[in-house]
The first five atom37 places (N, CA, C, CB, O) and aatype in JSON, in Angstrom:
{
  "aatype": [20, 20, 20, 20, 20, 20, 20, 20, 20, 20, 20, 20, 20, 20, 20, 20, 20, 20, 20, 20, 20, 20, 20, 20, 20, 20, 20, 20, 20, 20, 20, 20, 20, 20, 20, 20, 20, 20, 20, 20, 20, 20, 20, 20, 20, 20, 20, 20, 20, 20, 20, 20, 20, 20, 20, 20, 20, 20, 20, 20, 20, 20, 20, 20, 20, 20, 20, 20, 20, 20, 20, 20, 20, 20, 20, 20, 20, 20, 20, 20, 20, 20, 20, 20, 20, 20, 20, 20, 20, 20, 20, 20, 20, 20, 20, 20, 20, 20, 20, 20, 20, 20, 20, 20, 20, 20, 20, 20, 20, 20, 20, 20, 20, 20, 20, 20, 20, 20, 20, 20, 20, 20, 20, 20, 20, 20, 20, 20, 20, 20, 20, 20, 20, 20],
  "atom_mask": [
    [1, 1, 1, 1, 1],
    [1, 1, 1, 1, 1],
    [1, 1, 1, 1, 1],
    [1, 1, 1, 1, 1],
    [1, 1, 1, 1, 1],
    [1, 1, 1, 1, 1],
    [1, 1, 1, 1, 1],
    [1, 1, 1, 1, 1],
    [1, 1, 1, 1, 1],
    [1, 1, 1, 1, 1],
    [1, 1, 1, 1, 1],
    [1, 1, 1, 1, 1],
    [1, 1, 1, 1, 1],
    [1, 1, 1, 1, 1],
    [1, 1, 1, 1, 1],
    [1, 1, 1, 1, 1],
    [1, 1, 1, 1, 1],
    [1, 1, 1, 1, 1],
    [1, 1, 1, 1, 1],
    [1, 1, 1, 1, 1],
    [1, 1, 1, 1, 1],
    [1, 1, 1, 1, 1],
    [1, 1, 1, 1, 1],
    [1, 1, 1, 1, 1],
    [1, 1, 1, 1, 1],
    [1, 1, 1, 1, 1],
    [1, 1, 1, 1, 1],
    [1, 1, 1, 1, 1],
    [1, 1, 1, 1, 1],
    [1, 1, 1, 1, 1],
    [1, 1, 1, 1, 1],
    [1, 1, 1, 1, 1],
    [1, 1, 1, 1, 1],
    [1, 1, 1, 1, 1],
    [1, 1, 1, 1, 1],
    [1, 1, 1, 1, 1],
    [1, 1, 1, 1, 1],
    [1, 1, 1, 1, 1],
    [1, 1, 1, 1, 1],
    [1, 1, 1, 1, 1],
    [1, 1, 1, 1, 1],
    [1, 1, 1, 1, 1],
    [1, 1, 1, 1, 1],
    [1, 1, 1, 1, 1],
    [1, 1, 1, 1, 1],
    [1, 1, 1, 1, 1],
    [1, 1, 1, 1, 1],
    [1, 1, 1, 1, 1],
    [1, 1, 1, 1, 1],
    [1, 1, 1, 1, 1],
    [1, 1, 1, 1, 1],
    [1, 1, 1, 1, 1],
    [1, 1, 1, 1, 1],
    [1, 1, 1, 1, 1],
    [1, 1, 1, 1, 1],
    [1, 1, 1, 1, 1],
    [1, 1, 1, 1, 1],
    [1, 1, 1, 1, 1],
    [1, 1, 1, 1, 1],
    [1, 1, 1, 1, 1],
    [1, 1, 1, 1, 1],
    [1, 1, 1, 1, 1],
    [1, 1, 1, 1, 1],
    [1, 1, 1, 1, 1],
    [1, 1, 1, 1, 1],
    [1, 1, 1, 1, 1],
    [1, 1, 1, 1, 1],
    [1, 1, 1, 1, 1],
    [1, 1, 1, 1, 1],
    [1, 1, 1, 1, 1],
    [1, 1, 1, 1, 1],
    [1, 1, 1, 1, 1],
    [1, 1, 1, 1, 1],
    [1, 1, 1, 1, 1],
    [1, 1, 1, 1, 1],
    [1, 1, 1, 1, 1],
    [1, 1, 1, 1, 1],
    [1, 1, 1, 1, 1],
    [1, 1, 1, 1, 1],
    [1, 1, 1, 1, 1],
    [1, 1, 1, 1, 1],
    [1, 1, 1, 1, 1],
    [1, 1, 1, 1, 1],
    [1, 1, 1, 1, 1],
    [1, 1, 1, 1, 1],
    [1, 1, 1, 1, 1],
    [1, 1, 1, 1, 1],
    [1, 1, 1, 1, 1],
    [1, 1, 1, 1, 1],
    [1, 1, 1, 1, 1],
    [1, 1, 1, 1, 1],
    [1, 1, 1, 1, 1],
    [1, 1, 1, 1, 1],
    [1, 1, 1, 1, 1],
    [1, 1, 1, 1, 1],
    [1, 1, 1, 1, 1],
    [1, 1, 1, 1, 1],
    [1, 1, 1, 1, 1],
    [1, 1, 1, 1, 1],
    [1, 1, 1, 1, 1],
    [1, 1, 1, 1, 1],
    [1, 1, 1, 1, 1],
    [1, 1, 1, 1, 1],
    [1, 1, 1, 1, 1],
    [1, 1, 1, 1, 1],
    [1, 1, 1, 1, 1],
    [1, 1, 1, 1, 1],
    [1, 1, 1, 1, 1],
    [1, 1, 1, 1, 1],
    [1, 1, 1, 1, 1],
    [1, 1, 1, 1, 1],
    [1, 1, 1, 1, 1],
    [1, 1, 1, 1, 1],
    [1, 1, 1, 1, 1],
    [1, 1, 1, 1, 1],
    [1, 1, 1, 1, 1],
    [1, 1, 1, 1, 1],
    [1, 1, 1, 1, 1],
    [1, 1, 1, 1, 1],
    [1, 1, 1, 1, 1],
    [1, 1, 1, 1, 1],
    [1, 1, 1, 1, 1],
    [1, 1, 1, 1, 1],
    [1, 1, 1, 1, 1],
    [1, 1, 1, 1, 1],
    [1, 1, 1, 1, 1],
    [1, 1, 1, 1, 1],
    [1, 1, 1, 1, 1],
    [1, 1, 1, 1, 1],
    [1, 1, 1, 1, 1],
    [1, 1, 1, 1, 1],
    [1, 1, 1, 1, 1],
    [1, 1, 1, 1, 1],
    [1, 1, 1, 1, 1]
  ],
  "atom_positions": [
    [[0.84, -1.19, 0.0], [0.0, 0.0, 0.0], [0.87, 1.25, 0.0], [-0.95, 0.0, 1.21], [1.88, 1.47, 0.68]],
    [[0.21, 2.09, -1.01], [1.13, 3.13, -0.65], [1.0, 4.49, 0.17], [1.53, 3.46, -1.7], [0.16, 4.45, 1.07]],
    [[1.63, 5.62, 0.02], [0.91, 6.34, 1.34], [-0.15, 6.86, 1.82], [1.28, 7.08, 1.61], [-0.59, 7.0, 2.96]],
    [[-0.69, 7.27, 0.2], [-1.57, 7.96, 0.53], [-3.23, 7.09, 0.15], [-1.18, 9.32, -0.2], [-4.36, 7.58, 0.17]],
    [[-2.67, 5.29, -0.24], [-4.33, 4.62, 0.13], [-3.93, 4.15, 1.86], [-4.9, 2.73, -1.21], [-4.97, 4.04, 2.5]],
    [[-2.85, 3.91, 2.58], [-2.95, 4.37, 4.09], [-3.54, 5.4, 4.43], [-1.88, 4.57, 4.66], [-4.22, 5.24, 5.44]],
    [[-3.56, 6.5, 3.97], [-4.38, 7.91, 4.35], [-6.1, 7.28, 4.3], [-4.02, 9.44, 2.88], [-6.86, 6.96, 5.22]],
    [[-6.21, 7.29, 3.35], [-7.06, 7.57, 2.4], [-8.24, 6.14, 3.7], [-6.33, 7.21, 0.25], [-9.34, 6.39, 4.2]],
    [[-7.62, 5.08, 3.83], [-7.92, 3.77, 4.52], [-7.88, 4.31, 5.8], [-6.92, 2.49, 4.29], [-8.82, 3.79, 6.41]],
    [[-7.41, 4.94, 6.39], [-7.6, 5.9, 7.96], [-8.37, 6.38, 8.28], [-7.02, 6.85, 8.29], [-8.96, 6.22, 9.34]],
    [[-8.66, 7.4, 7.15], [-9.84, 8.5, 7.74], [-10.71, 7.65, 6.97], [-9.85, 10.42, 7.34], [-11.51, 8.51, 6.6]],
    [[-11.19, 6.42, 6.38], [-12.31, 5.81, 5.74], [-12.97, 5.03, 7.4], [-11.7, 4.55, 4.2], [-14.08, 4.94, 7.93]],
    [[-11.75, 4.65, 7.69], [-12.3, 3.88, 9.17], [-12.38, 4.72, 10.19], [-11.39, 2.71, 9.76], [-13.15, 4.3, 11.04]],
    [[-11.94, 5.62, 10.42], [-12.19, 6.75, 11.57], [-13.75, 7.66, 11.36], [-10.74, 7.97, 11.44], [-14.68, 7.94, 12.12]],
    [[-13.46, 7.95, 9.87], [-15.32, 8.45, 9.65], [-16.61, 7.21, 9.97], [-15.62, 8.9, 7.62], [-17.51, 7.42, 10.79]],
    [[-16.51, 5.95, 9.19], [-16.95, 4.91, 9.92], [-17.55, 4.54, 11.23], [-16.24, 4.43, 9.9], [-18.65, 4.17, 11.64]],
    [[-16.19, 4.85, 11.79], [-16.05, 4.41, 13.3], [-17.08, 5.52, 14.18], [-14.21, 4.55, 13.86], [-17.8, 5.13, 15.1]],
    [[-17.04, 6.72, 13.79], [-17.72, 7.61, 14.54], [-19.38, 7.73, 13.69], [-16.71, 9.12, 14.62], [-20.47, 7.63, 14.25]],
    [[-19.22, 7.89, 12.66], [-20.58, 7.95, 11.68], [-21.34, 6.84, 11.34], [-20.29, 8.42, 10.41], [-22.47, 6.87, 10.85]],
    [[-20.62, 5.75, 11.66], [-21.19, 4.24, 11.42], [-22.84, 3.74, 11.59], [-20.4, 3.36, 12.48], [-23.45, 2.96, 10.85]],
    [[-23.31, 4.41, 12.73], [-24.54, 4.04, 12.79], [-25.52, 4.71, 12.28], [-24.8, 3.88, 13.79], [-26.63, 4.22, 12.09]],
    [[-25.2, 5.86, 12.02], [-25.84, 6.99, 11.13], [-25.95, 7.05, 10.03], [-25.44, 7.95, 11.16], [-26.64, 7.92, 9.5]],
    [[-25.32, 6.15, 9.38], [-25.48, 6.44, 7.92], [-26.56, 5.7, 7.5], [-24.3, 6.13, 7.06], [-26.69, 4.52, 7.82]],
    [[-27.44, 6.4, 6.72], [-28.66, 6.08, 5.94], [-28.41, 6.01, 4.51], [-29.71, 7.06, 6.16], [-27.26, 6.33, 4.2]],
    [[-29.19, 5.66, 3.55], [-29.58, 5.65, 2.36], [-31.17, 5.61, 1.56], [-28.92, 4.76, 2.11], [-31.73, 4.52, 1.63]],
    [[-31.84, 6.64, 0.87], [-33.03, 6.38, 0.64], [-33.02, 6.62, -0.8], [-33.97, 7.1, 1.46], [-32.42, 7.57, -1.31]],
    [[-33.69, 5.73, -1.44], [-34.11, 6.04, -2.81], [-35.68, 6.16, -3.33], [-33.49, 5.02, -3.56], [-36.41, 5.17, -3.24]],
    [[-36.08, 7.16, -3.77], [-37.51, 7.08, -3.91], [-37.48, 8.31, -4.84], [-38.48, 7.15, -2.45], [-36.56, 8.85, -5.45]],
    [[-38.7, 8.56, -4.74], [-39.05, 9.9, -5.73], [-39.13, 11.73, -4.96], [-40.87, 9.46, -6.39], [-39.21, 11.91, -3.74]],
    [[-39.11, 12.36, -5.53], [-39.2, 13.6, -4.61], [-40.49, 14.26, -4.66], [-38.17, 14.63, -4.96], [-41.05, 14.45, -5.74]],
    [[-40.94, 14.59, -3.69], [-42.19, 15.49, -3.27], [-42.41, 17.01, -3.44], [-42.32, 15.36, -1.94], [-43.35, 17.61, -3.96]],
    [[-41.29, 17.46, -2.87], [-40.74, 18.77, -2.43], [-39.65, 19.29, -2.38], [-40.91, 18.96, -1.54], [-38.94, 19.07, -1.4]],
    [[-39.17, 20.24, -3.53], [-37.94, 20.8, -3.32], [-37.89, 22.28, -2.55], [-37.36, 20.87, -4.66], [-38.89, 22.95, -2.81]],
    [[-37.36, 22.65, -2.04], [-36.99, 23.9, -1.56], [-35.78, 24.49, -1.46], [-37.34, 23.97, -0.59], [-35.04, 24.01, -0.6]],
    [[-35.34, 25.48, -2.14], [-34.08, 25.72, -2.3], [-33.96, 27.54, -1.58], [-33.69, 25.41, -4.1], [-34.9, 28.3, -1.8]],
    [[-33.0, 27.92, -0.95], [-32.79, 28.95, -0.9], [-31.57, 30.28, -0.95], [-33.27, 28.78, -0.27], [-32.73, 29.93, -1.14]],
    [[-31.04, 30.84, -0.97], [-30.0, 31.5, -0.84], [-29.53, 32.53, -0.55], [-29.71, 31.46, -1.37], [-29.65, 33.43, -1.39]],
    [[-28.86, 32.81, 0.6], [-28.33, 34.17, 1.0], [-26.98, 34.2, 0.86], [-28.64, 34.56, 2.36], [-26.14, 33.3, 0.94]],
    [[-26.85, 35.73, 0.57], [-25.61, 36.3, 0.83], [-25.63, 37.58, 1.66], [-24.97, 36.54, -0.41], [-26.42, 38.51, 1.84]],
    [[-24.29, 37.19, 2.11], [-24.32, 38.87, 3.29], [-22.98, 39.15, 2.65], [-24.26, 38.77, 5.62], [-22.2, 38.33, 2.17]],
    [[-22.84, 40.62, 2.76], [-22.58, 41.96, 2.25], [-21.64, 41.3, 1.0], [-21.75, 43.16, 3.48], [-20.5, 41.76, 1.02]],
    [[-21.84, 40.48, 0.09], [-21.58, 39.85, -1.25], [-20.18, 39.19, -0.94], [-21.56, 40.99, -2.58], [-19.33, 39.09, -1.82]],
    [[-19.93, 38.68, 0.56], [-18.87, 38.05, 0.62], [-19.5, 36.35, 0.87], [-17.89, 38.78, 1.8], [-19.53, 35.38, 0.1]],
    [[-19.81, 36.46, 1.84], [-20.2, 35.32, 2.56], [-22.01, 34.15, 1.64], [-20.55, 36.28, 4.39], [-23.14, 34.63, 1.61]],
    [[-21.86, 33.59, 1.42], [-23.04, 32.78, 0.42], [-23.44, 31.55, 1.5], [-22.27, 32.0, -1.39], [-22.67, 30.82, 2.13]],
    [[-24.26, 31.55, 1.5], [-25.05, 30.06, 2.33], [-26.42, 29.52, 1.33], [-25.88, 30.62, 4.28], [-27.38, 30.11, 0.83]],
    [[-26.11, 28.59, 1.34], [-27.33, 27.54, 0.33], [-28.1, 26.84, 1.11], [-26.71, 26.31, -0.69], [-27.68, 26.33, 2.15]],
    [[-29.28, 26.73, 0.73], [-29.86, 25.51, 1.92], [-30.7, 25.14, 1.07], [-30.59, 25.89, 3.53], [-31.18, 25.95, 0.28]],
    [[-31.09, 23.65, 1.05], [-31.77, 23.3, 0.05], [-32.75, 22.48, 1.2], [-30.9, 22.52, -1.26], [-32.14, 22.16, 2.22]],
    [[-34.15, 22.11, 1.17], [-34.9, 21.01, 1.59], [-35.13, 20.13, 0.88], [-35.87, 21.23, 1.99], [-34.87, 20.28, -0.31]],
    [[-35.67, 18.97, 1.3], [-35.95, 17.72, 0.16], [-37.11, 17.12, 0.4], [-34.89, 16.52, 0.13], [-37.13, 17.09, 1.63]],
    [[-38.36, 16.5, -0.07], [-39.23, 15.83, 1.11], [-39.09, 14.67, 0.09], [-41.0, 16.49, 1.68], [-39.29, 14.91, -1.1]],
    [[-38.79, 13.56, 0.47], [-38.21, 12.3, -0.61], [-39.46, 11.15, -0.16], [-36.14, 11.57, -0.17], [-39.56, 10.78, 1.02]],
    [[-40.25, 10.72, -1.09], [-40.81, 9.7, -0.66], [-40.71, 8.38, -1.08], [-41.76, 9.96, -0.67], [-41.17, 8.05, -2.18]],
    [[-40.01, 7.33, -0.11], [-39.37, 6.52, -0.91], [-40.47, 5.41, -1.37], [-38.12, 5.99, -0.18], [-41.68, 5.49, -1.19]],
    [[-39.72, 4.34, -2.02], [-40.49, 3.29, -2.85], [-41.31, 2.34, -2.38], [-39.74, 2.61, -3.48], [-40.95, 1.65, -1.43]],
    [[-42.44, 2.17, -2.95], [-43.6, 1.42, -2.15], [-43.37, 1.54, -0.67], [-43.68, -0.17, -2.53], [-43.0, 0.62, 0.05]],
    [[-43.67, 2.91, -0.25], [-43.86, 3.28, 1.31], [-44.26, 4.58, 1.31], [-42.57, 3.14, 2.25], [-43.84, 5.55, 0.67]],
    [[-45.35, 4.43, 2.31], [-46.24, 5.79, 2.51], [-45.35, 6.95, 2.85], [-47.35, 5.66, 3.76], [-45.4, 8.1, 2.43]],
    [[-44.46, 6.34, 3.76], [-44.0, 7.4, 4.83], [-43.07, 8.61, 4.02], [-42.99, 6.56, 6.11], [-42.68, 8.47, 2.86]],
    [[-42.82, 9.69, 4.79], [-41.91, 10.95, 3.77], [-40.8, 11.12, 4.63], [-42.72, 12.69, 3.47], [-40.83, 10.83, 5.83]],
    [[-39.84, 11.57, 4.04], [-38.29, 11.39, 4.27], [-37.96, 12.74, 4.24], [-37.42, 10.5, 3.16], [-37.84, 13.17, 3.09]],
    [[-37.75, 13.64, 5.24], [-37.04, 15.4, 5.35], [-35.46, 15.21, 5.41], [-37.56, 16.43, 7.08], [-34.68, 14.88, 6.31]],
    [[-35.28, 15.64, 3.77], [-33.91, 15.53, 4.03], [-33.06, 17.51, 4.16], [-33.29, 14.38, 2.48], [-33.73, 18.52, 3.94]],
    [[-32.19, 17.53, 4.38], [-31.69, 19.13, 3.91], [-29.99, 18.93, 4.21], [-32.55, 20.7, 5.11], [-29.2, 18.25, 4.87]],
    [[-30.07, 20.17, 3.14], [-28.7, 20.54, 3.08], [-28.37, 21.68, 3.13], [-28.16, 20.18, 2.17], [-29.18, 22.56, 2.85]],
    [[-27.05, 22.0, 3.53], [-26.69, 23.42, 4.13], [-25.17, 23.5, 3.55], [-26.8, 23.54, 6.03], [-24.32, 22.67, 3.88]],
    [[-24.96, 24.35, 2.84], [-23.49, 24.71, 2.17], [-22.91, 26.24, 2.65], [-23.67, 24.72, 0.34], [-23.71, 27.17, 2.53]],
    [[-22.21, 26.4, 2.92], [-21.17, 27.74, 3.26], [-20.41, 28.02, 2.3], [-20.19, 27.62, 4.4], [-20.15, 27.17, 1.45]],
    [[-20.04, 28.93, 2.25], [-18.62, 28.89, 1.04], [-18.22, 30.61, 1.32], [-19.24, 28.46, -1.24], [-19.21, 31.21, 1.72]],
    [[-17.33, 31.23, 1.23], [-16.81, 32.17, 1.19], [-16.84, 33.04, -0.42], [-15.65, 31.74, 1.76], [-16.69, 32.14, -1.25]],
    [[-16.91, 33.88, -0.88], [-16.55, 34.42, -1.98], [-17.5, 33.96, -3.35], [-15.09, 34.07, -2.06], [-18.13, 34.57, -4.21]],
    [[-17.23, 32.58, -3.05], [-18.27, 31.75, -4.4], [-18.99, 31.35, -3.67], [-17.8, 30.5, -5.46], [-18.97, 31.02, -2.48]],
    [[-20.33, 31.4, -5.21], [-21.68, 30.82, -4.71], [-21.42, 29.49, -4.38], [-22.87, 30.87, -5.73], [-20.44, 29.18, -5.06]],
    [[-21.76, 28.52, -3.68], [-22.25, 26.99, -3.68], [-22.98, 26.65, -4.86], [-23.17, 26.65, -2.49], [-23.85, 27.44, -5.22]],
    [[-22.79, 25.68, -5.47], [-23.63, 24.94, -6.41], [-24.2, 23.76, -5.74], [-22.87, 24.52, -7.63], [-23.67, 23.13, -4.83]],
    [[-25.76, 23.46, -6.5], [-26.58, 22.32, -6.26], [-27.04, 21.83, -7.76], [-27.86, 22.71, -5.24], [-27.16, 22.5, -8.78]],
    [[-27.22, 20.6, -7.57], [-27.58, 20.07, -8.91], [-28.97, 19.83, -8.75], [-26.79, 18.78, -9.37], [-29.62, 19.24, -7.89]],
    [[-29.44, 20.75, -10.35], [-31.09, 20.58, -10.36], [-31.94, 19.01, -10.19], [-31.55, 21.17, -11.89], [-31.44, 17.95, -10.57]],
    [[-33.27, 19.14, -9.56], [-33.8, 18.17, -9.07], [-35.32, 18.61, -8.77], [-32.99, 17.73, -7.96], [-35.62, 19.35, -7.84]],
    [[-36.03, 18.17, -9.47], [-37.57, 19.13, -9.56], [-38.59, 17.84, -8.92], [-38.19, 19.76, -11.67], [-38.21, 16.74, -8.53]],
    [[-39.82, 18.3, -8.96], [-40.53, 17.4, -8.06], [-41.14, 16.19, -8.82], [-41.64, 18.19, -7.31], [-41.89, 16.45, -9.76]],
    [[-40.83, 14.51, -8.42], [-41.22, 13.73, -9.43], [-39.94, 12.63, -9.76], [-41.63, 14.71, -10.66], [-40.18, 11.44, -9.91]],
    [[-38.5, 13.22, -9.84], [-37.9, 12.98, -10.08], [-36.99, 11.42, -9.28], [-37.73, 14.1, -10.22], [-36.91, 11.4, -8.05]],
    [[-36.62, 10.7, -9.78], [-36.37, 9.41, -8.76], [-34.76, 9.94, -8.81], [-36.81, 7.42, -9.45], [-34.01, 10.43, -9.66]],
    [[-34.65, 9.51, -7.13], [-33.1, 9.8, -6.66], [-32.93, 9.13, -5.66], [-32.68, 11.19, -6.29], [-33.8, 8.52, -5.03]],
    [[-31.87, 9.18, -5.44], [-30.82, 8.49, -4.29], [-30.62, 9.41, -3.78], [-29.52, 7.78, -4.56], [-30.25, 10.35, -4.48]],
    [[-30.72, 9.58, -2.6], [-29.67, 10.08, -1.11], [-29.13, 9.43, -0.29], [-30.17, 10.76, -0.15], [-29.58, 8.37, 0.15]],
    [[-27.67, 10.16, 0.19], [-27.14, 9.18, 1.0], [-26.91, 10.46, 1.89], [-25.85, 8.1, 0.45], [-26.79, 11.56, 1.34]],
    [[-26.86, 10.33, 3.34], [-26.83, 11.1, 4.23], [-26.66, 10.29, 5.9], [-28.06, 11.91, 3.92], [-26.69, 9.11, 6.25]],
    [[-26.48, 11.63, 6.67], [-26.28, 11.07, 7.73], [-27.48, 11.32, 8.55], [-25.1, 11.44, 8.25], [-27.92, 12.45, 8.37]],
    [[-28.35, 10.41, 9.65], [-29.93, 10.74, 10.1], [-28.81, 11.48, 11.86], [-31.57, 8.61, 10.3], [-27.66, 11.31, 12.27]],
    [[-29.95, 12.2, 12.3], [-29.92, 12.88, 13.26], [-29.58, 11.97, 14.57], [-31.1, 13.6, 13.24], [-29.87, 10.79, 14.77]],
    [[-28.96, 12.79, 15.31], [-28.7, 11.79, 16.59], [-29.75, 11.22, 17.41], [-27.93, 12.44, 17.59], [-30.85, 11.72, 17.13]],
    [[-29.79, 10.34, 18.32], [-31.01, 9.84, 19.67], [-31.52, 11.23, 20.08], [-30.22, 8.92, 21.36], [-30.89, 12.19, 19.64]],
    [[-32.42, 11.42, 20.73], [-32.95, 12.12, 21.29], [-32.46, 13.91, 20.98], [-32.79, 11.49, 22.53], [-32.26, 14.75, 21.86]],
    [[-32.38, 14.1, 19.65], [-31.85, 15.73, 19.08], [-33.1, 16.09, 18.62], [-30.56, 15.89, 17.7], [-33.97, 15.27, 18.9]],
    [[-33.45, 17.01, 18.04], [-34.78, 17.83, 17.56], [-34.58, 17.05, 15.83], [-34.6, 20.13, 17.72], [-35.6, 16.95, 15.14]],
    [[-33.79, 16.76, 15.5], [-32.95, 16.65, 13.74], [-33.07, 15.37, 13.33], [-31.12, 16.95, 13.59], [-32.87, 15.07, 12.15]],
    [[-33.56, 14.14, 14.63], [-33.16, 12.77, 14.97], [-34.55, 12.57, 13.48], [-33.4, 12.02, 17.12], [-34.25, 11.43, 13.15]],
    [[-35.33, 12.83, 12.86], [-36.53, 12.25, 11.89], [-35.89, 12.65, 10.62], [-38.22, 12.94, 12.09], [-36.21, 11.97, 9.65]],
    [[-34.72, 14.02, 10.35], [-34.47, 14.29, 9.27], [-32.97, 13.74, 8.9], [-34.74, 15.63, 9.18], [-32.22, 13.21, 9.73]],
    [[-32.66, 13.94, 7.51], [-31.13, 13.46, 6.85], [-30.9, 14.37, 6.37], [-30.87, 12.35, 5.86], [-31.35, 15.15, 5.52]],
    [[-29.68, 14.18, 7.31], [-28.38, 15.44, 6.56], [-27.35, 15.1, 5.21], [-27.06, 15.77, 7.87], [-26.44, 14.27, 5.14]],
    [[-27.83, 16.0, 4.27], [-27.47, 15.11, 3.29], [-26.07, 15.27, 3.08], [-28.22, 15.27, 2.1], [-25.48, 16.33, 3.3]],
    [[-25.56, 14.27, 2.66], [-23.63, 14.58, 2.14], [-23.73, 13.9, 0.54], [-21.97, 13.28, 3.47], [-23.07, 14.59, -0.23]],
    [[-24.21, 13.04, 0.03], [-24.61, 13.06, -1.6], [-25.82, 12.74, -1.8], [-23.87, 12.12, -2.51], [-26.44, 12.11, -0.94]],
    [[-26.55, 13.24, -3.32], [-27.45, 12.94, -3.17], [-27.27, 12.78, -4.97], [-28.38, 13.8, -2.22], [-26.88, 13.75, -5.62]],
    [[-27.51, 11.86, -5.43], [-28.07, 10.86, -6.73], [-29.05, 11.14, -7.61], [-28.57, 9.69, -6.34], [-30.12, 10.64, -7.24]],
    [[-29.16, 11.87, -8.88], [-30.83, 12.39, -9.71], [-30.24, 11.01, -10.51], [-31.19, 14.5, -10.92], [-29.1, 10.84, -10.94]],
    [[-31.04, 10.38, -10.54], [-31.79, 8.93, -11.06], [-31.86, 8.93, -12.69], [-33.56, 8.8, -10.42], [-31.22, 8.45, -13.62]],
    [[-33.36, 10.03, -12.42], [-33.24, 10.92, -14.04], [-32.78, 11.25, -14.97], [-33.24, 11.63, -14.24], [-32.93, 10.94, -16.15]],
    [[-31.93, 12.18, -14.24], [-31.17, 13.12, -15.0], [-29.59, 12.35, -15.02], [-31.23, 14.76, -14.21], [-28.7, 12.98, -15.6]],
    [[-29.25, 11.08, -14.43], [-28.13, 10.65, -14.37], [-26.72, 11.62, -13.46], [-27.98, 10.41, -15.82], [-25.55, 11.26, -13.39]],
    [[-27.33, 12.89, -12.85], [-26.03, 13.4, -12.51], [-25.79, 13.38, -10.69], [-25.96, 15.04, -13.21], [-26.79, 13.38, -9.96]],
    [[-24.71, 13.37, -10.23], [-24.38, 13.65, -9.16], [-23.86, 14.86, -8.39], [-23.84, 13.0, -9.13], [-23.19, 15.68, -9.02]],
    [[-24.14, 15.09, -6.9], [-23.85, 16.15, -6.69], [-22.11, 15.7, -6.14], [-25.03, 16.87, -5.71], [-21.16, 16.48, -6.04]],
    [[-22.12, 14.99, -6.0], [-20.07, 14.51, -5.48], [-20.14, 13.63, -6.71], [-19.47, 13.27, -3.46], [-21.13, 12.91, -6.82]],
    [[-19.49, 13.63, -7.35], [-19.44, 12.69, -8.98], [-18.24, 11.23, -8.07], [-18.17, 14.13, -11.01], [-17.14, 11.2, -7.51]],
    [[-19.58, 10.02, -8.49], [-18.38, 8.75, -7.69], [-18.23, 7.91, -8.62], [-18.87, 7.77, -6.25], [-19.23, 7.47, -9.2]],
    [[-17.26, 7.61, -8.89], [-16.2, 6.46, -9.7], [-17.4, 5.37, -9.79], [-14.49, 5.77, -8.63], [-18.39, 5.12, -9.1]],
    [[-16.92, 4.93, -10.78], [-17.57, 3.73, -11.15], [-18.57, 4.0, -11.91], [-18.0, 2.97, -10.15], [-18.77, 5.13, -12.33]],
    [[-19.59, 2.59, -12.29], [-20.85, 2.74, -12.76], [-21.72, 3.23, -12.22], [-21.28, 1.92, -13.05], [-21.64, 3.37, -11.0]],
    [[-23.26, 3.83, -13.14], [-24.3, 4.5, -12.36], [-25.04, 3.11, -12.45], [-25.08, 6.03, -13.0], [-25.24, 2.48, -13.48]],
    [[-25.51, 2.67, -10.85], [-25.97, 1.39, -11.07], [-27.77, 1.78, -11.91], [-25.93, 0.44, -9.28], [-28.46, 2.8, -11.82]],
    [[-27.98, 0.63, -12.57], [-29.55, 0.62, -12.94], [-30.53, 0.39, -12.27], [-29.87, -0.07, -13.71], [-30.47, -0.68, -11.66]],
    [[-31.9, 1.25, -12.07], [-32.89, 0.87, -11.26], [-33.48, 0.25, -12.04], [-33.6, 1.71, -10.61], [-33.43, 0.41, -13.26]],
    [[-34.46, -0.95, -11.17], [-34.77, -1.77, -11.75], [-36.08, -1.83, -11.04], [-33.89, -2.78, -11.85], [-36.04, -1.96, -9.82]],
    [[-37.58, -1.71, -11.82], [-38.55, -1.65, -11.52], [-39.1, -2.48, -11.48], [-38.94, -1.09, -11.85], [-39.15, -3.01, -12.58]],
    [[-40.05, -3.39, -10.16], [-40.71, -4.84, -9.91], [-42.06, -4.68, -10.37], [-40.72, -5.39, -8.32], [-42.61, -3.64, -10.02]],
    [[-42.67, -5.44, -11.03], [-43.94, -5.24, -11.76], [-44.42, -6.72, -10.9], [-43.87, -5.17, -13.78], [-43.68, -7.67, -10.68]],
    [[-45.67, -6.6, -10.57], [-46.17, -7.48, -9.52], [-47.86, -7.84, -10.31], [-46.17, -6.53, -7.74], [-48.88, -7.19, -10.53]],
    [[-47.37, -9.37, -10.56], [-49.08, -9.6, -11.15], [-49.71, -9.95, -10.33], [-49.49, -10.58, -12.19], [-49.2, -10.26, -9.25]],
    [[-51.31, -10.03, -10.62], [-52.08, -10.31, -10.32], [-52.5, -11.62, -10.3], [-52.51, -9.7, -10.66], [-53.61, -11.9, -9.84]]
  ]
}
C-alpha cells in the first residue's frame, strides 16, 4: 500500500467508526424541493436546500436538507424538480436531538437526469422496476 491509500484507509475507518450508525440511504421519488439563498454583504453565500423524498412502495416521507457555506463563491446544487427518482445518501440525526426524523445530506443521486452532486467512480448502477401480477 502506498501512502496515501494508508491515508485515504484511515480517515475511511475513523469516519466509519464515529458515523457508522448513522449512515442512511433512501431512494424514492421527490415530493418537495426547496431551495434557498443568501448572501451577506456579497462576501459570505449560504445555500440551503430542503428535500421531502418519498421513498419506494412506502407511505412514509423522508425530510432531508442541506446546508453549504462557502466564502466568496456561490455553492452549487444540482437541479432536481418534483417527481424525479433519486438516491440520497446522508447522515440521520442523533437519539434524542430535535434533527433525529431528518437526513443530513452529504450526496445525493438524480436517477433521471443521471447526474451527481459529489461525482463517484464507477458505474451509475440501474434501477430496476418490480412489476407485480395479479
Amino acid at each position: 500500500m502506498s501512502f496515501k491509500e494508508k491515508i485515504a484507509q484511515y480517515y475511511t475507518k475513523s469516519y466509519l467508526k464515529k458515523y457508522g450508525d448513522r449512515l442512511t440511504q433512501v431512494q424514492g421519488t421527490v415530493v418537495s424541493v426547496k431551495i434557498s439563498k443568501k448572501t451577506i454583504l456579497w462576501i459570505f453565500n449560504k445555500l440551503t436546500v430542503t428535500l421531502l423524498v418519498r421513498p419506494d412502495r412506502s407511505r412514509n416521507i423522508v425530510k432531508c436538507s442541506y446546508i453549504k457555506k462557502r466564502w466568496f463563491k456561490k455553492p452549487d446544487f444540482i437541479s432536481i424538480h418534483q417527481g424525479n427518482l433519486v438516491l440520497v445518501q446522508g447522515l440521520k440525526g442523533k437519539r434524542g436531538k430535535e434533527n433525529r426524523e431528518s437526513v443530513e445530506l452529504i450526496n445525493i443521486r438524480n436517477m433521471t437526469t443521471k447526474k451527481d452532486l459529489i461525482p463517484i467512480e464507477g458505474k451509475i448502477p440501474k434501477v430496476q422496476k418490480v412489476q407485480r401480477f395479479k
